[in-house]
C-alpha positions in Angstrom: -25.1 -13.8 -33.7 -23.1 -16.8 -31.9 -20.0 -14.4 -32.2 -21.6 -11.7 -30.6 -22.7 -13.8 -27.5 -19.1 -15.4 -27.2 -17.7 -12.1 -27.2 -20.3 -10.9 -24.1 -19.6 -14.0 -22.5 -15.6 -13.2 -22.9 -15.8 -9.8 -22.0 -17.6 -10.4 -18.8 -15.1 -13.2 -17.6 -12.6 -11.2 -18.2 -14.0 -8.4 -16.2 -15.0 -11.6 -13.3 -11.3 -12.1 -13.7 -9.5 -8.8 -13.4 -12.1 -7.7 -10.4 -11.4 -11.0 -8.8 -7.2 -10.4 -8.9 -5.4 -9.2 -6.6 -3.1 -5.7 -6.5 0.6 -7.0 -5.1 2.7 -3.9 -4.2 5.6 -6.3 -3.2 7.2 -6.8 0.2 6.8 -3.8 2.5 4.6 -2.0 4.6 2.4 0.0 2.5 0.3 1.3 5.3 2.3 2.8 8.6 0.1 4.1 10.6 -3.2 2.5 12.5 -6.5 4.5 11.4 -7.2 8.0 13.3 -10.5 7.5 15.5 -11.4 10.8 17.1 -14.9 12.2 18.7 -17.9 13.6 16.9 -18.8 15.9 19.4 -20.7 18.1 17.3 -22.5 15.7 14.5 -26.2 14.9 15.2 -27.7 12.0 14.0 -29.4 11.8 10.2 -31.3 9.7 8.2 -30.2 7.7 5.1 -32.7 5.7 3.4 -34.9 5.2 5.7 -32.8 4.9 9.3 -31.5 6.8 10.9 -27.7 6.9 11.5 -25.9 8.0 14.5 -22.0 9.7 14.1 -20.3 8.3 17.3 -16.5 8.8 16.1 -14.8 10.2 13.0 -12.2 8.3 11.6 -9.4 8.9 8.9 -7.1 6.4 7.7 -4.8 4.7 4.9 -5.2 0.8 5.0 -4.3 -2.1 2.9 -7.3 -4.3 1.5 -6.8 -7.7 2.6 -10.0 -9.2 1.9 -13.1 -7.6 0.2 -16.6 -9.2 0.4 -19.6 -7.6 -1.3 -23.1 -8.2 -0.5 -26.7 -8.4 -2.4 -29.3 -9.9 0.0 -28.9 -9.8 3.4 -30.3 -7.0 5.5 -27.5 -4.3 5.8 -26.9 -4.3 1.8 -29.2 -1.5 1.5 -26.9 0.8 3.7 -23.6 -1.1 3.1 -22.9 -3.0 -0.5 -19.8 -4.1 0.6 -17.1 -5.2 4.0 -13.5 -5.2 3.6 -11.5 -6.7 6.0 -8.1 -4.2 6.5 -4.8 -3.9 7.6 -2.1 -1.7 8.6 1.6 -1.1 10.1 2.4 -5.1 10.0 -0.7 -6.6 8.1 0.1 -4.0 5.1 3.0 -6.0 4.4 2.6 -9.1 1.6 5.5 -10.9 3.5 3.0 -11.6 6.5 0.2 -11.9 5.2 1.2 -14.8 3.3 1.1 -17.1 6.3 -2.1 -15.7 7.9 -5.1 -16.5 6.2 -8.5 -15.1 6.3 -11.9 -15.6 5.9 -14.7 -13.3 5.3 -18.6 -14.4 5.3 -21.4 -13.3 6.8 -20.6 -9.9 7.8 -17.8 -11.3 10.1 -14.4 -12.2 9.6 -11.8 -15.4 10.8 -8.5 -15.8 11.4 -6.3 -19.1 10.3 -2.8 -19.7 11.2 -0.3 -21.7 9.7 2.8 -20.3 11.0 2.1 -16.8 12.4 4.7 -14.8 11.5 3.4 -12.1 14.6 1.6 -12.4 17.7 -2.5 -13.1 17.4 -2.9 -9.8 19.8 -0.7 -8.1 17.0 -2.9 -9.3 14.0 -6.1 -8.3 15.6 -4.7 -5.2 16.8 -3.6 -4.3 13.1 -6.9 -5.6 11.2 -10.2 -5.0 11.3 -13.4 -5.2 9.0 -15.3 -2.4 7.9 -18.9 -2.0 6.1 -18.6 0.7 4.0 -21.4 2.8 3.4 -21.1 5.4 0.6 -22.4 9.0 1.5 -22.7 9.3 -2.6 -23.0 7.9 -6.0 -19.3 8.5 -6.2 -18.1 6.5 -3.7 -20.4 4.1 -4.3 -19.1 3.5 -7.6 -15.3 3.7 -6.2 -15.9 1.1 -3.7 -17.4 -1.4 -6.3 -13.7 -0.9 -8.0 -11.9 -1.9 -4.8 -10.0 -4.9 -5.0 -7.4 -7.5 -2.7 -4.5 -5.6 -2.0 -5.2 -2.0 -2.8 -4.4 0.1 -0.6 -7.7 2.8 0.2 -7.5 6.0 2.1 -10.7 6.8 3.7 -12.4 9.4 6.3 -15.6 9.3 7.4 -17.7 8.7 9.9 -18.1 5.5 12.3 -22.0 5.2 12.6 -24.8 3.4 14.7 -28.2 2.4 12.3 -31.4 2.1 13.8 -34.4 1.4 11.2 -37.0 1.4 13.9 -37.6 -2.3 12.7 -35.9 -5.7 12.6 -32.2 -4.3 11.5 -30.1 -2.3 13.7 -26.4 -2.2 13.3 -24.1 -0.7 16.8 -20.4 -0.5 15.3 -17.0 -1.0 17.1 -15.3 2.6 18.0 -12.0 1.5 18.7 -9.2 -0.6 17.8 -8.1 -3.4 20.1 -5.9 -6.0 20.8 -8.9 -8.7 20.3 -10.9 -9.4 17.3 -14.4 -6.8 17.3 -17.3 -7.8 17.3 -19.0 -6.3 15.0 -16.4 -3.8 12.9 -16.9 -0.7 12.2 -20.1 1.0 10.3 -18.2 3.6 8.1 -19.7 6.3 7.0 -17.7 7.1 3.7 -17.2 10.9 2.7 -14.2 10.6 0.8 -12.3 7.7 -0.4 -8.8 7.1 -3.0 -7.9 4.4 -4.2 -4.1 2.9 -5.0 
């Protein structure tokens, strides 16, 4: 009996472990391009457990993981499990992001410098943190699997939530050369991950 609970206990630190580690695809940008943000003109608001969620934009986009976070207590897990904190163009690439170091708590996100390898209006330009929020069962389970590093396309929706109670969530709409506010509420319809 003693084996069989040293085993468990193994196999779930190793799992800890390998969720915990992160994907290294070398020196390079692995992500070009900033995400595509373009208007929903034509998607009406819906309701998801309860809120109601408003499309504002629709976005599209392959980004590099640089920070994951996920979530179990606070008020905005029931819509969103987990944030991710992103990068593209020059925060895909392992050779700067090993000087830049970030931090991500409390649905927000900092920035610490050591010796920036680019300017701070660069590194906010090419970053940002999303809360994902899986349209299905599927991509709820694939965004459970992400990890550091991987790199995830994604296109979706970017989404207000209104509950009609205490939590309402407004997200960021576009990229800019300052950190957001608040990040972007994704609405995830289809996600890969590499």
């Amino acid at each position: 009996m003693l084996k069989y609970i040293v085993l468990c206990i193994m196999v779930i630190a190793g799992y800890l472990v390998y969720i915990n580690y992160p994907v290294s695809h070398g020196p390079g940008k692995v992500a070009k391009e900033a995400p595509k943000i373009e208007s929903a003109r034509w998607e009406k608001p819906f309701e998801f457990k309860g809120a109601t969620l408003t499309p504002k934009k629709k976005i599209a986009a392959k980004v590099r993981v640089i920070k994951k976070e996920p979530y179990y207590f606070d008020d905005f897990t029931e819509f969103s499990p987990m944030d991710v904190l992103v990068g593209w163009n020059e925060l895909s690439d392992e050779r700067n992001l090993e000087f830049i170091y970030f931090s991500l708590q409390d649905r927000s996100y900092e920035v610490e410098l050591t010796r920036p390898p680019l300017e701070v209006s660069t590194i906010h330009r090419e970053s940002d943190l999303w809360h994902l929020i899986p349209s299905s069962s599927k991509i709820k389970d694939q965004i459970k699997e992400i990890r550091n590093g991987h790199v995830i396309s994604i296109s979706g929706m970017l989404v207000d939530i209104d509950t009609s109670g205490e939590f309402n969530f407004t997200t960021d709409t576009e990229i800019t050369p300052r950190q957001n506010e608040n990040g972007f509420g994704i609405w995830v319809e289809e996600m890969s991950i590499r």
